[in-house]
N, C-alpha and C positions, 0 to 999 in steps of 0.2 A: 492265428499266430501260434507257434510253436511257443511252451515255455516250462518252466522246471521250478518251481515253485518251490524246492527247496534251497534256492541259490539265495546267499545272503545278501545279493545284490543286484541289483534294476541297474538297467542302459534306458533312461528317460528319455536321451534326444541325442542329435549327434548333428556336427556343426561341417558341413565338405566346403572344402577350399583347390581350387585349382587353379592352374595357369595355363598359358598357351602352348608348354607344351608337355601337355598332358601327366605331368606332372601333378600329385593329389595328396591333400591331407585331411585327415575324417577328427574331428575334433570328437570325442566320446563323454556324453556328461552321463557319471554315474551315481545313484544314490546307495547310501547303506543304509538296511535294512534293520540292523541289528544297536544293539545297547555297548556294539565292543568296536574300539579301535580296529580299523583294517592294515594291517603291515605289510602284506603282499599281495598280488592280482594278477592274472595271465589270462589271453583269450586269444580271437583272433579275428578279423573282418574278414567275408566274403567280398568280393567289386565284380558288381555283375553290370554288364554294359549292357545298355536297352537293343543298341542297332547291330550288335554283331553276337551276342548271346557265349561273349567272351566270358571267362570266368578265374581270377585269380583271389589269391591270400594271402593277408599279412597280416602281420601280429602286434601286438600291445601288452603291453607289463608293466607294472610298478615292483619294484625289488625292496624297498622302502620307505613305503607308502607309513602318512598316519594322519588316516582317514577317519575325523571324530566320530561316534556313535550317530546315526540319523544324518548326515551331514552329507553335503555335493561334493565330487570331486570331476575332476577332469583327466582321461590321458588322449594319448595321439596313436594316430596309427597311418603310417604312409602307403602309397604305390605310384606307380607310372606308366602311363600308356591308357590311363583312364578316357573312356570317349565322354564325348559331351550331356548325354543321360546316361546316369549310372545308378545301382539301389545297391544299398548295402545290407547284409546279414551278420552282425557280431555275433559273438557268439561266447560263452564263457568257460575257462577252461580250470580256473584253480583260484579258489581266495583260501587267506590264512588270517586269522584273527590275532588280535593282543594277547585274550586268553587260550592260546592254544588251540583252540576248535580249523580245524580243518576243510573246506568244503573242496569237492574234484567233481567234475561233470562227470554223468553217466546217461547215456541216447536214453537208454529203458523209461527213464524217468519223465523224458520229453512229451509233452501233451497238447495237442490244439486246443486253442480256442477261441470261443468267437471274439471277434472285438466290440470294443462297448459299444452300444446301442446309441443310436444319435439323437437327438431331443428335439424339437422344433421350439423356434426362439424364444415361445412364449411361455414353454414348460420348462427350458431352460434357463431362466430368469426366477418360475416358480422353486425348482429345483434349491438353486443357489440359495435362494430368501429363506428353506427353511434347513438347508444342510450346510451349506457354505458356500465361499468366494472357489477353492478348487471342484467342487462338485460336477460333474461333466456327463454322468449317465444316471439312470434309475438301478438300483439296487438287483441282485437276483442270484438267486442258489442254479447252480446246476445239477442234475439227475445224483452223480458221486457224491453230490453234498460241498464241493467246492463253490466259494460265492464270490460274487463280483462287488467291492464295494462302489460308492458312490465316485469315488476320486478316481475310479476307472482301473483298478486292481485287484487282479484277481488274488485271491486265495484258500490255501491248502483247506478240507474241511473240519481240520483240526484247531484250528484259529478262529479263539475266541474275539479277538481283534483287529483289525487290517494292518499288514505287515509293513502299510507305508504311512497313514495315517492315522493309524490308531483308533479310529473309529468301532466301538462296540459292534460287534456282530447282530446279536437278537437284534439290539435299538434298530441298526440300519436296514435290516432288512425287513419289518416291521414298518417304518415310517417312511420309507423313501422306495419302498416294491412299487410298480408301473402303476399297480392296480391305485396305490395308495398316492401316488404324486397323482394321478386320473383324477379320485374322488376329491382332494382337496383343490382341483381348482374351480376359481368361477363360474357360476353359471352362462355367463357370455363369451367363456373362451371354449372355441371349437373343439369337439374332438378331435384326436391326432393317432397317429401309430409311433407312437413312442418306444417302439421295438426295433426299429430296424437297424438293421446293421451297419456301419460305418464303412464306405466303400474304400477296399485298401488296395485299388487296382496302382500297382506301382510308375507305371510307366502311363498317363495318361496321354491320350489322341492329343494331337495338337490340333484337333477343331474343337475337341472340348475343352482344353485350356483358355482360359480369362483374355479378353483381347487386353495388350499392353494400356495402361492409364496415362498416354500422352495428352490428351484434355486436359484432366487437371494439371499436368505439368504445365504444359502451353497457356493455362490459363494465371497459370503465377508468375508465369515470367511476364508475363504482359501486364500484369498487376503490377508488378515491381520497376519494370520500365515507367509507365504511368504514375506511381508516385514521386521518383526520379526525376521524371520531368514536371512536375507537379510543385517539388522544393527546389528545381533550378527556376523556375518560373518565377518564383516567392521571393528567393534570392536576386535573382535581376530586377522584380518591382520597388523592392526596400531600397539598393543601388538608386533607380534612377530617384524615387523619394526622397533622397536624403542629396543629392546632387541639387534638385531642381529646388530645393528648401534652404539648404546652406546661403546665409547672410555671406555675401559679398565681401564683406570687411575682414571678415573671419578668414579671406585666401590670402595665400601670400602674394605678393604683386610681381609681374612678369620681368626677369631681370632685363636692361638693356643695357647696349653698348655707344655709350657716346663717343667721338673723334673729332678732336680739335682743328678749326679750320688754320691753316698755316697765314 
């Protein structure tokens, strides 16, 4: 993944909404990085369509934004003619802070790199217990001296702290490196390759895609019918109880009509 580490601000996740007719809106959640209100923001989506390798752009801005220090925010960013798989590439193009600080993209600055490491269940569980509930990969420096913290972000090798969580550098790299989540687990949990890469193939085969979960769907509705008929059942034996037990005396008596013989 391409990224610029001196930008004061992360694209964490992003929310795509479409209709029928192809019509799209990419929900953007951003976080800031920094100790300073954000006041303004510009950038722009790529929409790249999986089946036709179509390619358009549109943009996103806050004009005044006030984005607290550390804090989520959200914008939007539309298009149309979107097909049915699409991946997007945001992209950032200008933030301006409260105090004055400035930041503008520059490509030169742009850099791959890998995505965090994936953990198997068992180390990811151990992970968590001794670093945290966000914790998501093992710790690690690369070659230039940039490191990856735990919470899955990377940074600059100037950063004695991680630039989204805070976390100590020496500590974390130290206590949560592959080697070190390795040695501290149990002797009866398996070794693992606790290195591997996280697959970021965009457009996945639809034979490797998850078959649909109509099972358990089907199986709740039928749950739910079966209690249904389960309290009408309940309710019609209390009915006929309380019919077949009602003292006689207790009804009212059936009216009739008498007519005088002339």
């Amino acid at each position: 993944m391409l990224l610029d580490l001196t930008c004061p601000v992360e694209i964490q996740e992003w929310e795509l909404l479409r209709d029928d007719h192809g019509h799209a809106r990419a929900y953007l959640h951003f976080y800031n990085l920094t100790d300073s209100t954000i006041t303004a923001l510009a950038g722009s989506v790529r929409w790249i369509d999986a089946d036709t390798g179509a390619v358009q752009t549109s943009s996103f801005s806050g004009d005044q934004l006030t984005a607290g220090p550390r804090a989520r925010f959200t914008l939007v960013s539309a298009a149309s003619g979107v097909g049915a798989r699409v991946q997007l590439e945001p992209e950032m193009d200008y933030v301006a802070l409260e105090d004055g600080e400035q930041w503008r993209a520059d490509k030169s600055r742009l850099r791959e790199y890998p995505a965090p490491p994936r953990l198997p269940g068992r180390y990811a569980n151990l992970l968590r217990a001794g670093a945290g509930r966000d914790a998501v990969c093992c710790a690690q420096e690369a070659d230039e001296g940039d490191w990856l913290c735990v919470c899955g972000r990377w940074n600059p090798r100037g950063a004695d702290r991680c630039l989204r969580c805070r976390r100590d550098r020496e500590d974390t790299l130290r206590r949560f490196s592959p080697e070190a989540v390795e040695a501290s687990a149990p002797d009866w949990m398996p070794a693992a390759d606790i290195e591997e890469p996280i697959s970021a193939a965009p457009f996945p085969d639809e034979q490797d895609a998850p078959a649909p979960r109509r099972a358990p769907l089907l199986r709740r509705v039928l749950i739910a019918v079966l209690l249904a008929a389960a309290f009408a059942c309940a309710a019609l034996g209390v009915r006929v109880y309380r019919y077949r037990t009602t003292p006689a005396a207790g009804l009212m008596p059936t009216s009739r009509v008498y007519t005088r013989e002339a």
